[in-house]
C-alpha positions as CSV (number, residue, x, y, z in Angstrom):
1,X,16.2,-7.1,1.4
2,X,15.8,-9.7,4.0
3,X,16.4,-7.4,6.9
4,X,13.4,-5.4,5.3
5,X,11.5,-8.9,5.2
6,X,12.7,-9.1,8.8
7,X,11.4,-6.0,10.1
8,X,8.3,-5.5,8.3
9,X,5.7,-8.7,8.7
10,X,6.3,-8.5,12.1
11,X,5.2,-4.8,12.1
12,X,2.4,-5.7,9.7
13,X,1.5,-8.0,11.9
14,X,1.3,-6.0,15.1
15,X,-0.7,-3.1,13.1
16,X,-3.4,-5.6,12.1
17,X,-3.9,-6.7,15.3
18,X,-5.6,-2.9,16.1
19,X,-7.7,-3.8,13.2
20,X,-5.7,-1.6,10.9
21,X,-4.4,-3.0,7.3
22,X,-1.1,-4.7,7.3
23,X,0.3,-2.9,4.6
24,X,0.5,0.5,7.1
25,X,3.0,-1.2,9.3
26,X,5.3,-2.7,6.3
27,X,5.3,0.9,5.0
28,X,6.2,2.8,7.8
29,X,9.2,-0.2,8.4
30,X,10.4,1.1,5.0
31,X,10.1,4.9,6.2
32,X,11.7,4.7,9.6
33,X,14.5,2.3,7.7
34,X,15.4,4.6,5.2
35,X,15.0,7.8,7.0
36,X,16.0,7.4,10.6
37,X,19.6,8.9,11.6
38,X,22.1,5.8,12.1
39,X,20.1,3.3,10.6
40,X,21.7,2.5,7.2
41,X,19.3,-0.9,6.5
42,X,17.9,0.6,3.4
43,X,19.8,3.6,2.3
44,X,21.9,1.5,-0.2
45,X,18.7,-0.5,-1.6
46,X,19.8,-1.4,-5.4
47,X,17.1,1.2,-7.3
48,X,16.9,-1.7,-9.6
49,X,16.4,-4.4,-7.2
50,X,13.4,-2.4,-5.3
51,X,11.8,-2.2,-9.1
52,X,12.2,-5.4,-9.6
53,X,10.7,-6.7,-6.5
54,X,7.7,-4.7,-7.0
55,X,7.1,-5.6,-10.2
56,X,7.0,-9.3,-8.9
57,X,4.6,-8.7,-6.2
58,X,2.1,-6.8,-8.8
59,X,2.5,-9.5,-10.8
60,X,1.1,-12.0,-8.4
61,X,-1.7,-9.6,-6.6
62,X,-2.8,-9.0,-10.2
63,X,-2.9,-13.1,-11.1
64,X,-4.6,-13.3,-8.3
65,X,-6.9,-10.8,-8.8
66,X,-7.9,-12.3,-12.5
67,X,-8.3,-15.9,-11.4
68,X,-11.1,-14.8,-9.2
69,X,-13.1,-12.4,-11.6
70,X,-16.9,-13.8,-11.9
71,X,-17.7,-13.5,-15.5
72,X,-21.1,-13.3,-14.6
73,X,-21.0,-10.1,-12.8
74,X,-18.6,-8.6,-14.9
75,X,-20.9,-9.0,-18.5
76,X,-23.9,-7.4,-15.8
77,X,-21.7,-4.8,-14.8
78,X,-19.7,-3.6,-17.7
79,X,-21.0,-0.1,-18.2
80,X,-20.6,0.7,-14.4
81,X,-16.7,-0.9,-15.0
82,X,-16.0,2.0,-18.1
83,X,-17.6,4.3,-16.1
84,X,-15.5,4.1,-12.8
85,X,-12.4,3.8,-14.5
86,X,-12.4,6.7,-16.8
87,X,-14.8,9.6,-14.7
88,X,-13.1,9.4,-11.5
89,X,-9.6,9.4,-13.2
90,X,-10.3,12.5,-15.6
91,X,-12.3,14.1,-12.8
92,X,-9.3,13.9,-10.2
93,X,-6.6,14.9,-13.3
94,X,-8.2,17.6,-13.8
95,X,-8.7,18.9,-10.4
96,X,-4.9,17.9,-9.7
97,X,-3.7,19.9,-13.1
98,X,-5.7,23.2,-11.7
99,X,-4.6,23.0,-8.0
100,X,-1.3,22.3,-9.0
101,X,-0.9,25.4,-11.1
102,X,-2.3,27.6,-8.7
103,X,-1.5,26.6,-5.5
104,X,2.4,25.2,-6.0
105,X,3.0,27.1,-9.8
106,X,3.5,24.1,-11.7
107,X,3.4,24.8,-15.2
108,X,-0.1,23.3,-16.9
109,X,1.5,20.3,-18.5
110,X,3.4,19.4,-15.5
111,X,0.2,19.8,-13.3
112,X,-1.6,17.6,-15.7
113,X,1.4,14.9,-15.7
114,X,0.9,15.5,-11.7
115,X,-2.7,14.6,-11.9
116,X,-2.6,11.6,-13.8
117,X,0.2,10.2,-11.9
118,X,-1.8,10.8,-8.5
119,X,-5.6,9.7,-10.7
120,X,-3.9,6.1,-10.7
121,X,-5.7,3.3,-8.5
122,X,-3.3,0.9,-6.6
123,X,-4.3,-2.8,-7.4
124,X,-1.9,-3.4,-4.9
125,X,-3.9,-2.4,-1.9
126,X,-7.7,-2.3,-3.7
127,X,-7.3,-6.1,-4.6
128,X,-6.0,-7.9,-1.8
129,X,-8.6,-6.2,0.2
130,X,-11.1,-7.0,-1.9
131,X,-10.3,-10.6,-2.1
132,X,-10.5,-11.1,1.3
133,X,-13.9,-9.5,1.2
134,X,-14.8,-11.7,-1.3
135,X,-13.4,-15.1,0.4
136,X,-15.9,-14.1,3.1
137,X,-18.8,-13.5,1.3
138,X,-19.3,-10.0,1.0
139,X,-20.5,-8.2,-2.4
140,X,-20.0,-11.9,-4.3
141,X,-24.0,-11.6,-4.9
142,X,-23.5,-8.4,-6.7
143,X,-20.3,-8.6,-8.2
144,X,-18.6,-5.5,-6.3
145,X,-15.2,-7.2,-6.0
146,X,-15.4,-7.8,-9.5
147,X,-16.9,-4.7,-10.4
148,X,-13.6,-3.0,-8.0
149,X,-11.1,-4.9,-9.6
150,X,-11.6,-5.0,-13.5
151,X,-12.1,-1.1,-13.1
152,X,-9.1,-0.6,-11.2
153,X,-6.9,-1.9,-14.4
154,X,-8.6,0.1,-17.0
155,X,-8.2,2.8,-14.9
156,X,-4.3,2.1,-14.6
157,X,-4.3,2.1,-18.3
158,X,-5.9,5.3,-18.5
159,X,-3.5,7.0,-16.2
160,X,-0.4,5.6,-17.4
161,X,-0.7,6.2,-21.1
162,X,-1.9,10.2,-20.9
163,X,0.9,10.9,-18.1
164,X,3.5,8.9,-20.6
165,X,2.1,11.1,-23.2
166,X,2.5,14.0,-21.4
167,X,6.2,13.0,-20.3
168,X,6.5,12.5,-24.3
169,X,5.4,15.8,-25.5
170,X,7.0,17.7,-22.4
171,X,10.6,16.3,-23.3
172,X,10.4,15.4,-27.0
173,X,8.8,18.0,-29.4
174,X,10.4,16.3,-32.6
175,X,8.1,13.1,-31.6
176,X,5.1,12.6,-34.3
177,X,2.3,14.0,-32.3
178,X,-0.1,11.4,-33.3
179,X,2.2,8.2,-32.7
180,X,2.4,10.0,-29.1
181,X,-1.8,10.2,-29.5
182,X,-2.0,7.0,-30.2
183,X,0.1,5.5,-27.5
184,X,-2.9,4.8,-24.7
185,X,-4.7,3.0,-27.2
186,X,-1.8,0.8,-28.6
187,X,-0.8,0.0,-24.7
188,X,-4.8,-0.9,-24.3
189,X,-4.7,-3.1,-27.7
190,X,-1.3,-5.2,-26.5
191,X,-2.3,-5.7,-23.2
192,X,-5.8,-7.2,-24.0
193,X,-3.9,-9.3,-26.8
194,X,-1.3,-10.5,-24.9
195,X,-3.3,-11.5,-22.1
196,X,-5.9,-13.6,-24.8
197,X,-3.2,-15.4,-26.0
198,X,-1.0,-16.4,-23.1
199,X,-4.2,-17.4,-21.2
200,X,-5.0,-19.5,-23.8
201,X,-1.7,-21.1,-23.9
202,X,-2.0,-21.4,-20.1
203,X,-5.3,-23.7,-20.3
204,X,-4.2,-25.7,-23.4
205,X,-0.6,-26.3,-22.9
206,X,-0.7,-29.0,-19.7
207,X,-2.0,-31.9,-20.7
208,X,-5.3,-33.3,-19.8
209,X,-7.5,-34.6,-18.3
210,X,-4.6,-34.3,-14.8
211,X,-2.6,-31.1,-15.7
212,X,0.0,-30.2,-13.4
213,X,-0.8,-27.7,-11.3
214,X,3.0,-26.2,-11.1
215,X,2.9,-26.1,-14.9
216,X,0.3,-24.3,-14.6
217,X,1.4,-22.1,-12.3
218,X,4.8,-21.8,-13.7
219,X,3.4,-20.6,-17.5
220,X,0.8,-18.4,-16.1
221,X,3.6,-16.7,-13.4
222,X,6.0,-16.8,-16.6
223,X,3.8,-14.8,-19.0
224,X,3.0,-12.5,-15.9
225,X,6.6,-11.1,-15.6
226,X,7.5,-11.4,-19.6
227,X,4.3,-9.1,-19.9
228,X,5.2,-6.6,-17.3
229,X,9.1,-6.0,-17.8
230,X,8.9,-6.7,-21.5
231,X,6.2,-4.0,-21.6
232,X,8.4,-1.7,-20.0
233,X,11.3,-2.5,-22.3
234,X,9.5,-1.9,-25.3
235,X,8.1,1.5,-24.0
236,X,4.6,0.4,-23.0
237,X,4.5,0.5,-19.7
238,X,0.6,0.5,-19.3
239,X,0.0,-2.6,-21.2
240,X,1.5,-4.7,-18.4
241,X,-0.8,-4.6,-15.8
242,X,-4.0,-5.5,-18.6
243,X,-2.1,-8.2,-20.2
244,X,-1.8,-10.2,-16.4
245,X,-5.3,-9.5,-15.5
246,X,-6.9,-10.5,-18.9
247,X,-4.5,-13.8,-19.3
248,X,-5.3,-14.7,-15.6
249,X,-9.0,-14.1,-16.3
250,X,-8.6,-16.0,-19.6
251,X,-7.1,-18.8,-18.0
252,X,-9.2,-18.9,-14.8
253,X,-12.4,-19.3,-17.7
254,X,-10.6,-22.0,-19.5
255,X,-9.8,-23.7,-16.2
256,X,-13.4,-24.0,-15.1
257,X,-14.5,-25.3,-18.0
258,X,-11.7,-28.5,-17.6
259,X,-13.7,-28.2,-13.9
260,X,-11.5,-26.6,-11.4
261,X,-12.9,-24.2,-9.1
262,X,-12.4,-20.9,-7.8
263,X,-10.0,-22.6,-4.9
264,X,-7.7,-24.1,-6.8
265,X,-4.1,-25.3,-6.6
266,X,-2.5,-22.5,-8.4
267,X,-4.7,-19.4,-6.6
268,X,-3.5,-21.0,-3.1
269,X,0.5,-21.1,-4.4
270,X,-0.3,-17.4,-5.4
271,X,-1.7,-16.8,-1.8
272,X,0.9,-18.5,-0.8
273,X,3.8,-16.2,-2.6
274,X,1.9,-12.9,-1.5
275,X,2.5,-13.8,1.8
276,X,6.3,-13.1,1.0
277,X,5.9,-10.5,-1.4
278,X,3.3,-8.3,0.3
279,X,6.1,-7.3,3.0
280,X,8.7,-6.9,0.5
281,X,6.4,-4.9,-1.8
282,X,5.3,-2.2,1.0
283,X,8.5,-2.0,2.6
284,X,10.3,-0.9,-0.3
285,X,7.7,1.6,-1.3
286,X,8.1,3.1,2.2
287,X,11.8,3.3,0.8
288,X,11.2,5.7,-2.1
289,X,10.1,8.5,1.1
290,X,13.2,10.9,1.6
291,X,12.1,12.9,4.5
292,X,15.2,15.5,4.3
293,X,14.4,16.1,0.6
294,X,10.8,17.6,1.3
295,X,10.2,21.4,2.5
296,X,7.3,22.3,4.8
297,X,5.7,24.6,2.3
298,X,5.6,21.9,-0.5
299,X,4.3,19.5,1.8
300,X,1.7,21.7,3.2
301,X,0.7,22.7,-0.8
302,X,0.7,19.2,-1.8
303,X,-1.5,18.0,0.8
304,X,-3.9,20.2,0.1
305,X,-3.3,19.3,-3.9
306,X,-4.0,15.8,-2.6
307,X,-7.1,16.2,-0.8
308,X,-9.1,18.4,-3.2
309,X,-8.4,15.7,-6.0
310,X,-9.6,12.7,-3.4
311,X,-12.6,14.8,-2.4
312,X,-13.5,15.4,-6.8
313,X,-12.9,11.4,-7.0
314,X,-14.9,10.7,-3.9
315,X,-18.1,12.3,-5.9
316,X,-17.2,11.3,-9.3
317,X,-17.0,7.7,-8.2
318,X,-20.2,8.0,-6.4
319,X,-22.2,9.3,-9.3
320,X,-20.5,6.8,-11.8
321,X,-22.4,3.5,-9.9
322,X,-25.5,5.0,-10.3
323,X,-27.9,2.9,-12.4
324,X,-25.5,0.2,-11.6
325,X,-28.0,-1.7,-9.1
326,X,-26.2,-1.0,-6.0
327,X,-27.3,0.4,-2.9
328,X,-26.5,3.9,-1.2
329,X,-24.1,2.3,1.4
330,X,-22.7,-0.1,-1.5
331,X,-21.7,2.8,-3.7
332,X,-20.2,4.6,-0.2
333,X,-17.7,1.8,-0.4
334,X,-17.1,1.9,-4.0
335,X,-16.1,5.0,-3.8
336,X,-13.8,4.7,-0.7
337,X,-12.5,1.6,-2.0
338,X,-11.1,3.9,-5.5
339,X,-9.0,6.3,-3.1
340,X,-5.7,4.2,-2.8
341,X,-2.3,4.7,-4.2
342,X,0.6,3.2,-3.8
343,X,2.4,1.3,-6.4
344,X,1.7,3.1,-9.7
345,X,2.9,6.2,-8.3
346,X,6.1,4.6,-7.0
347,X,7.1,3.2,-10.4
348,X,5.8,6.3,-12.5
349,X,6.8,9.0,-10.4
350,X,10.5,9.7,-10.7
351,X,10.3,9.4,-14.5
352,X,9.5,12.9,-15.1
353,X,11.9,13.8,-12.0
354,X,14.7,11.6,-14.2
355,X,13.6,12.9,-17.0
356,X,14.3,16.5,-15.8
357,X,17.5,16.1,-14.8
358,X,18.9,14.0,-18.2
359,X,17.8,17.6,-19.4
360,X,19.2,19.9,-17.0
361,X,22.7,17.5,-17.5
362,X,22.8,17.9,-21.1
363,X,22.5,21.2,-21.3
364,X,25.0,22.3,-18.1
365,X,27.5,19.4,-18.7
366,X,27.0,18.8,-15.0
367,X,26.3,15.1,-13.8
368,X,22.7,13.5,-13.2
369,X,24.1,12.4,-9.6
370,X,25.0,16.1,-9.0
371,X,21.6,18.4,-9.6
372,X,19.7,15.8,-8.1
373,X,21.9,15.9,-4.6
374,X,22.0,19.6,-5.2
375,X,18.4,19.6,-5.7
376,X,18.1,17.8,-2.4
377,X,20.1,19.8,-0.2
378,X,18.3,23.3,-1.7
379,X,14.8,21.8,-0.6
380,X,13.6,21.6,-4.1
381,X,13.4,17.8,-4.5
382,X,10.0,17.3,-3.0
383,X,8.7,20.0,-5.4
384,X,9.8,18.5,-8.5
């Protein structure tokens, strides 16, 4: 972990200086760590570790993403928010599911599990992005960080629960088809309750009128990570993500109203941390890329999977922040800032790939470890 912390802020650092995003250089350090002969840095990683750490970093891009929401521009622009984070996502699922079936032969379900893993937007590159956008000025008069950012969650939640629907009906067919149903909008319900609460808690609990700001900091970070790995652990993975937006938002409200600004105390320690955890978090996604497990043709196939879906999400975004007050070139970069992925589809990806090989083990006797090293060495990793 620290050699990959070594290695990849300088290289982040050297890529920004062309005037490229950081975050290219810390993932190609992961990349050329994990996949260059002789160089063993990152080829043991701890699975679980590499989780972990991401699920940290997420959690304080996220924070810091809430804590600078405008309310303002967000009650203004709430019907453009529901409209970018559901029409691109079904639009690009969709195209996905059909590509996938026809070009690479998935079968229709496993195209559409495909589609919404690829639909997700990453708030790990869309926010910090965006915030330094906002920090210099740009969009603040319209809300388009705000607009950018709220949208990006929902959107998250949308993705998540169908493809963990999917995953449900795909490998259990004795599960109560409408408990599976209902799973998107019980993730959407906890999320948006958690976060209430704990934000509250977060504004109330220091006392006043001088509350601490590392009280502060430590109760909102604290519900943060509860939210996200409890979620997980009690099988709702998409209610994470909400819950630390909508407390961070709930607390930055209640924080302002006890007269603390947007450049507060505990917004600079979280600026602070992602300066440690942007490396970490990029780097180890880089990590998850097994160069020797993918085949030309798949690659070739997938691309082109890839593309179709960004070109469909390109135009759906476009057309859903009409009648939202922007201009032409503002909706331009709406819609290129709802292209990235990173993070979701690291943490989501594997668990139909997993999922598939529990299967395949129970019903040969063989061992997990086994089909999926034999599934490497035959080429057919990258196309599950």
């Amino acid at each position: 972990v620290l050699a990959l912390l070594g290695c990849s802020w300088p290289a982040g650092w050297l890529v920004q200086q062309t005037g490229l995003p950081p975050l290219l250089g810390m993932l190609l350090t992961g990349i050329v760590l994990t996949n260059v002969p002789y160089i063993d840095v990152a080829r043991g990683l701890d699975p679980s570790w590499s989780s972990a750490v991401r699920s940290t970093a997420l959690a304080v891009i996220l924070l810091r993403a809430g804590l600078g929401l405008d309310p303002g521009a967000l009650r203004k622009l709430s019907g453009v928010v529901f409209r970018l984070a559901f029409l691109p996502c079904l639009v690009e699922s969709t195209v996905v599911m059909v590509a996938s079936h026809l070009l690479l032969g998935l079968p229709w379900l496993w195209g559409a599990m495909l589609g919404f893993v690829l639909a997700a937007v990453s708030p790990a590159v869309v926010v910090p992005c965006l915030l330094t956008l906002q920090e210099q000025g740009w969009g603040r008069a319209k809300g388009i960080p705000t607009l950018v950012i709220a949208a990006a969650s929902l959107d998250d939640v949308l993705a998540i629960s169908c493809f963990t629907i999917l995953l449900g009906i795909t490998f259990n067919s004795s599960a109560d088809l409408a408990s599976v149903i209902l799973q998107g909008p019980l993730e959407a319900l906890v999320g948006v309750c958690w976060g209430l609460a704990w934000g509250a808690l977060a504004t109330f609990l220091p006392p006043q009128p001088s509350p601490s700001p590392a009280l502060r900091l430590t109760i909102l970070g604290g519900g943060a990570l509860l939210a996200l790995f409890g979620c997980d652990l009690v099988s709702l993975p998409g209610a994470g993500a909400l819950a630390v937006l909508t407390m961070a938002f709930t607390a930055g409200l209640g924080w302002r109203s006890q007269g603390w600004t947007d450049h507060n105390p505990v917004s600079s320690s979280l600026a602070g941390l992602w300066f440690v955890f942007q490396p970490l978090l990029f780097s180890f996604i880089g990590t998850e890329i097994r160069v020797s497990a993918l085949s030309g043709a798949t690659v070739g196939y997938g691309l082109v999977v890839l593309v179709l879906g960004l070109l469909c999400r390109l135009a759906a975004s476009y057309l859903a922040t009409l009648a939202g007050g922007l201009t032409t070139q503002e909706r331009i970069f709406v819609a290129l800032a709802w292209l990235p992925k990173a993070t979701v589809q690291a943490a989501i990806g594997p668990l139909a790939l997993d999922k598939a090989a529990e299967a395949l083990a129970a019903r040969t006797g063989q061992n997990c470890t086994e089909i999926m090293a034999a599934a490497a060495v035959n080429g057919s990793l990258g196309a599950a």
